[in-house]
VEXZA-867994 format. One record per atom (N, C-alpha, C, O): residue number from 1; residue in one letter; atom name; x, y, z. Coordinates in steps of 0.1 Angstrom, whole numbers. Atoms other than C-alpha are relative to their C-alpha. Layout:
VEXZA-867994
seq / type / atom / u / v / w
NUM / a / CA / X / Y / Z .
...
This chain:
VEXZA-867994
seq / type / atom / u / v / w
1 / x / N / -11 / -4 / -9 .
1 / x / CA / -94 / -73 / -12 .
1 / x / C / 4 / 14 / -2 .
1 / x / O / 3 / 21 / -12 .
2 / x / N / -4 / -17 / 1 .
2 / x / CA / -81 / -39 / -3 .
2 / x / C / 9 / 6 / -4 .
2 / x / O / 14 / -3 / -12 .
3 / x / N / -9 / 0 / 2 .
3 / x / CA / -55 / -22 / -10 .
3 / x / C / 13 / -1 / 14 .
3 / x / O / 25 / -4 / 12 .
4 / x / N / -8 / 0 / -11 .
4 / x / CA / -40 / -19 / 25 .
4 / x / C / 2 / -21 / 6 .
4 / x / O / 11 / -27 / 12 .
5 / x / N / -2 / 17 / -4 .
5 / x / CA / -48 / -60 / 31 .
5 / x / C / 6 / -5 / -14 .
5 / x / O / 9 / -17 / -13 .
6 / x / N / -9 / 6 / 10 .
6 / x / CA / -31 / -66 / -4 .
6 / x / C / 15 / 7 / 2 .
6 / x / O / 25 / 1 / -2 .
7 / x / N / -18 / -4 / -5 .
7 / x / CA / 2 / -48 / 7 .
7 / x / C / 7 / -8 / 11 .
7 / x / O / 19 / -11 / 12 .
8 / x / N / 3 / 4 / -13 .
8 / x / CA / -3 / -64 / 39 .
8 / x / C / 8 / -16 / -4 .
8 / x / O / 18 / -21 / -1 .
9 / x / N / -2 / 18 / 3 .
9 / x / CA / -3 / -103 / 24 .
9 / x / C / 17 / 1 / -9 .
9 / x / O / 27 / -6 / -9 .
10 / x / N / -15 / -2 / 12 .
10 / x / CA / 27 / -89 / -3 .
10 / x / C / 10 / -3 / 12 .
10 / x / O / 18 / -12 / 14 .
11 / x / N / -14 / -3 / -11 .
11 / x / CA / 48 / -77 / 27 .
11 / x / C / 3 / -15 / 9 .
11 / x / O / 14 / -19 / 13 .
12 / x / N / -4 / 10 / -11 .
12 / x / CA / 44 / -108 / 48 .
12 / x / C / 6 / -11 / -11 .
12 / x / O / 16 / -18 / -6 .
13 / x / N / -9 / 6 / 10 .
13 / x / CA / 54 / -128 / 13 .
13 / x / C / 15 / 1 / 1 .
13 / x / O / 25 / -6 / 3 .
14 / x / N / -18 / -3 / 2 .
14 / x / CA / 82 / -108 / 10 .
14 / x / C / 12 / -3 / 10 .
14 / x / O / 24 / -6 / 7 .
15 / x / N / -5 / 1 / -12 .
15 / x / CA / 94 / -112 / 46 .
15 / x / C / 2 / -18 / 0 .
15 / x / O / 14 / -20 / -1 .
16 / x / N / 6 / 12 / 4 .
16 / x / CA / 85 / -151 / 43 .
16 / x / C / 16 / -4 / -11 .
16 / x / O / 24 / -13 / -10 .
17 / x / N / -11 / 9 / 11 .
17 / x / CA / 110 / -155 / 13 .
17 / x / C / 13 / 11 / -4 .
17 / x / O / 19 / 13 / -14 .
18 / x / N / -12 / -16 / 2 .
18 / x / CA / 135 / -122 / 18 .
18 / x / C / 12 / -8 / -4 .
18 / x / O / 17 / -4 / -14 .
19 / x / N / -9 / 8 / 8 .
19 / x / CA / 162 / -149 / 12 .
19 / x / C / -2 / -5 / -12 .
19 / x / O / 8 / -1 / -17 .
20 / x / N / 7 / 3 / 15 .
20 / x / CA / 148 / -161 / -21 .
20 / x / C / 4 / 11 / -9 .
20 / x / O / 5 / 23 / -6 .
21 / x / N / -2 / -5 / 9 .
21 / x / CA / 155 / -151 / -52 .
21 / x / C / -15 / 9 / -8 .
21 / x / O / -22 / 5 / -17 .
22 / x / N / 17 / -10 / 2 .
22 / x / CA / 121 / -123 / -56 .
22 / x / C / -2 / 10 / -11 .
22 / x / O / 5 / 20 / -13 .
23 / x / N / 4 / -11 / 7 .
23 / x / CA / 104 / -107 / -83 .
23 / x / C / -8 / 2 / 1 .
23 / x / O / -16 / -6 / 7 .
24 / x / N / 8 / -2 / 0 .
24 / x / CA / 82 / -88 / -89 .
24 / x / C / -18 / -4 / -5 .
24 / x / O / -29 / 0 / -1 .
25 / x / N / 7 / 12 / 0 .
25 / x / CA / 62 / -115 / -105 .
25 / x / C / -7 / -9 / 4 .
25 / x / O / -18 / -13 / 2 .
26 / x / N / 4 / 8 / -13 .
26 / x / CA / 63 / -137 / -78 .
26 / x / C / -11 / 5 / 9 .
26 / x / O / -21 / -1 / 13 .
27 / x / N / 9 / -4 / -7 .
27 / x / CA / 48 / -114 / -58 .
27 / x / C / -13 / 1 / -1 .
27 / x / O / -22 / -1 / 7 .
28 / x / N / 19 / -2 / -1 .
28 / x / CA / 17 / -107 / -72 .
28 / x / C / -3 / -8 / -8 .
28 / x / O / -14 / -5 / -12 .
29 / x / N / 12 / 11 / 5 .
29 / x / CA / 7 / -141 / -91 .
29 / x / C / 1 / -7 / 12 .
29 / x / O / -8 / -15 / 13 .
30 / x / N / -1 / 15 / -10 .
30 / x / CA / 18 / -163 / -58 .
30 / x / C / -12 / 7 / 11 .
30 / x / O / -20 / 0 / 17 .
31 / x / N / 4 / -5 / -7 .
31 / x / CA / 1 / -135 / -39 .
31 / x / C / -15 / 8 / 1 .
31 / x / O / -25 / 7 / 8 .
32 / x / N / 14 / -8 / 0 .
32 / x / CA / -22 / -111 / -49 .
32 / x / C / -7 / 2 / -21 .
32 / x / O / -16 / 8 / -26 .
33 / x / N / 5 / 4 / 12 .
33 / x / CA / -28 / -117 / -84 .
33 / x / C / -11 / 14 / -10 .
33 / x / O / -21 / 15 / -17 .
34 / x / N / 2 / -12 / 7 .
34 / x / CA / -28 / -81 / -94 .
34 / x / C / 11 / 2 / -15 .
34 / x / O / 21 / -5 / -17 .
35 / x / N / -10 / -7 / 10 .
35 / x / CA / -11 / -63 / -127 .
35 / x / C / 11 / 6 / 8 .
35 / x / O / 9 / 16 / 15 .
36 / x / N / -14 / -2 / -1 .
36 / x / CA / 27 / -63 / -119 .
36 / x / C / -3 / 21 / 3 .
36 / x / O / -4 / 27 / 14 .
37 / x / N / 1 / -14 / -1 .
37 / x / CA / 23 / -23 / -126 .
37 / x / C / -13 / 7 / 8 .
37 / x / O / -12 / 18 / 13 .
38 / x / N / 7 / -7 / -12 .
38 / x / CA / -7 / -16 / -106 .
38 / x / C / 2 / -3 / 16 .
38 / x / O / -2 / 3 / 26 .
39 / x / N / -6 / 5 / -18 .
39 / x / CA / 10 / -35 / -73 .
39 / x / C / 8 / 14 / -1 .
39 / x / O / 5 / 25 / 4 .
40 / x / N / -13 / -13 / -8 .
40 / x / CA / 43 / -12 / -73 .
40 / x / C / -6 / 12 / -3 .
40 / x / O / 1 / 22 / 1 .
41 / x / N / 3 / -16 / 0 .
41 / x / CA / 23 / 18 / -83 .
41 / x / C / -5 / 2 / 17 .
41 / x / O / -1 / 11 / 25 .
42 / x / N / 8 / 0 / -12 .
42 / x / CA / 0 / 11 / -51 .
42 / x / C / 10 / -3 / 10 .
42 / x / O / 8 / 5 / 20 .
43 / x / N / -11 / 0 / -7 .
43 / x / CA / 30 / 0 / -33 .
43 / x / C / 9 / 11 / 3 .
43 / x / O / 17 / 11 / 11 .
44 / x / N / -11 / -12 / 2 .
44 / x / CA / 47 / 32 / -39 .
44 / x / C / -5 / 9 / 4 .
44 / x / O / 0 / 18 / 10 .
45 / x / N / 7 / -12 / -8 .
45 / x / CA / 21 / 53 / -31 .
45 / x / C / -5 / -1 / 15 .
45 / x / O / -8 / 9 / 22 .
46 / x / N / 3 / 5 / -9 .
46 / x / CA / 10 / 33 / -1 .
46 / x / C / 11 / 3 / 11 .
46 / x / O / 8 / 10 / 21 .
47 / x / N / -13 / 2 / -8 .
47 / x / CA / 46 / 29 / 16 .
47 / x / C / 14 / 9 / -3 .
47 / x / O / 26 / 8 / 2 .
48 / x / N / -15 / -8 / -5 .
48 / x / CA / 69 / 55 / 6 .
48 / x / C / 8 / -4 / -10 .
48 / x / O / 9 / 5 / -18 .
49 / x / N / -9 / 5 / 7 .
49 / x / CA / 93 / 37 / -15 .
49 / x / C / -1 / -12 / -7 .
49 / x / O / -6 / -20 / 1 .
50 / x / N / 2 / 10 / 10 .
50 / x / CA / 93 / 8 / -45 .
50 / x / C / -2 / -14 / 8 .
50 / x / O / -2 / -16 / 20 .
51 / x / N / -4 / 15 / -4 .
51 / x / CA / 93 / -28 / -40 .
51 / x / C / 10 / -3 / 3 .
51 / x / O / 12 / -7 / 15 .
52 / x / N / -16 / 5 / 1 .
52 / x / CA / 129 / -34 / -49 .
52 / x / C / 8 / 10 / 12 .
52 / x / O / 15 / 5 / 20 .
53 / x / N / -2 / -7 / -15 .
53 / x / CA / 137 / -6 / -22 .
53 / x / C / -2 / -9 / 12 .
53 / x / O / 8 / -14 / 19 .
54 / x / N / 0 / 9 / -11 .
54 / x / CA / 119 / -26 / 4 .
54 / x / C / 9 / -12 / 2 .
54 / x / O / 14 / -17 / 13 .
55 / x / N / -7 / 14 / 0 .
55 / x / CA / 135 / -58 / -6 .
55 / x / C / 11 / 6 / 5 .
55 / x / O / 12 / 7 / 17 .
56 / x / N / -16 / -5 / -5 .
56 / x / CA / 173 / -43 / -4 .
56 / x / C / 1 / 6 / 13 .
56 / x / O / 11 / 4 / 20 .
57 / x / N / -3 / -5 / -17 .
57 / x / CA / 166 / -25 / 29 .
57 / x / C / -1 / -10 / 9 .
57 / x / O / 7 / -14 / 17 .
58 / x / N / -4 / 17 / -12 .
58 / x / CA / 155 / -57 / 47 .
58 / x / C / 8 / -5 / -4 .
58 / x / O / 13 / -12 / 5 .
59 / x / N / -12 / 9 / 3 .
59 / x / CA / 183 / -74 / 30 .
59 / x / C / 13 / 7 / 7 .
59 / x / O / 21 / 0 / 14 .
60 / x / N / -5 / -9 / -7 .
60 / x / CA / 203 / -47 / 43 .
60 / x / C / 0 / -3 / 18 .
60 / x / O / 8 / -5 / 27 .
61 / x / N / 9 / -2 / -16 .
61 / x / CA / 185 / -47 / 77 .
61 / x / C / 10 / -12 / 8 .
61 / x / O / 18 / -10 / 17 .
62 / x / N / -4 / 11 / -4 .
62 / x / CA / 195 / -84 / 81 .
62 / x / C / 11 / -6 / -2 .
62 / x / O / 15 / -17 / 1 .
63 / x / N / -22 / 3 / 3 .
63 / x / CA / 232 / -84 / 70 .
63 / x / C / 1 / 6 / 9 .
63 / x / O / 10 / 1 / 16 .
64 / x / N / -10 / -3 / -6 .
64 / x / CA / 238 / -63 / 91 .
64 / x / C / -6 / -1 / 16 .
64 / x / O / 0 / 3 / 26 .
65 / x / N / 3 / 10 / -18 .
65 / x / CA / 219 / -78 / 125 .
65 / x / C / 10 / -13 / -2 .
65 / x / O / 12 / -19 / 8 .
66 / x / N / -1 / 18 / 2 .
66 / x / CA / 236 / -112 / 113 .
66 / x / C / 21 / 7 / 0 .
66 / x / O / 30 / 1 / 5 .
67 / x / N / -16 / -11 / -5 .
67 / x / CA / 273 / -87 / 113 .
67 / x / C / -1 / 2 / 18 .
67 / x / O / 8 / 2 / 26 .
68 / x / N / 1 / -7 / -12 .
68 / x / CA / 263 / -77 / 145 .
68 / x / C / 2 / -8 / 8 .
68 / x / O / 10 / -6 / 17 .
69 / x / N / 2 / 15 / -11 .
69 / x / CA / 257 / -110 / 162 .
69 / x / C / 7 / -13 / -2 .
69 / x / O / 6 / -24 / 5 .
70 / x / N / -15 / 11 / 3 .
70 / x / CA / 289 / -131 / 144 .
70 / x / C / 11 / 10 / 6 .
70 / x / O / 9 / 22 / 9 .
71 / x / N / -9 / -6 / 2 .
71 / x / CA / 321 / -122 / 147 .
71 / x / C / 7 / 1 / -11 .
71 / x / O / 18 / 6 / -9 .
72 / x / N / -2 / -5 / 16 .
72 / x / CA / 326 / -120 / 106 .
72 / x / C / 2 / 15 / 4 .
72 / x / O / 0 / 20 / 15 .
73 / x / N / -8 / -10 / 0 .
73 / x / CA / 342 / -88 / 97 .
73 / x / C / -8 / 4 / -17 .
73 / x / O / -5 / 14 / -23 .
């Protein structure tokens, strides 16, 4: 597996369980069944910013579509 189709399978994980309680763990024994430190390195040089970045931004992302489309305050 590549590195662009092992980011690929992580991200649709992550997306998949963005509610869930996610580590970095999870990710890559459920997933890609790399060294914890060779994912987020390749992750980071791949995409720009960490793991735990992406997580918080879609969590982000989706509080505040789910604000947008209640009337919660």
């Amino acid at each position: 597996m590549d590195w662009i189709t092992s980011i690929r399978e992580a991200i649709k994980y992550i997306e998949d369980n963005i509610t869930s309680d996610l580590t970095i763990n999870d990710i890559v024994n459920r997933v890609l069944y790399l060294s914890p430190f060779y994912f987020q390195k390749g992750f980071a040089m791949l995409c720009g910013f960490t793991v735990s970045e992406y997580i918080r931004k879609r969590r982000l992302s989706l509080t505040g579509s789910e604000l947008l489309n209640t009337n919660f305050r």
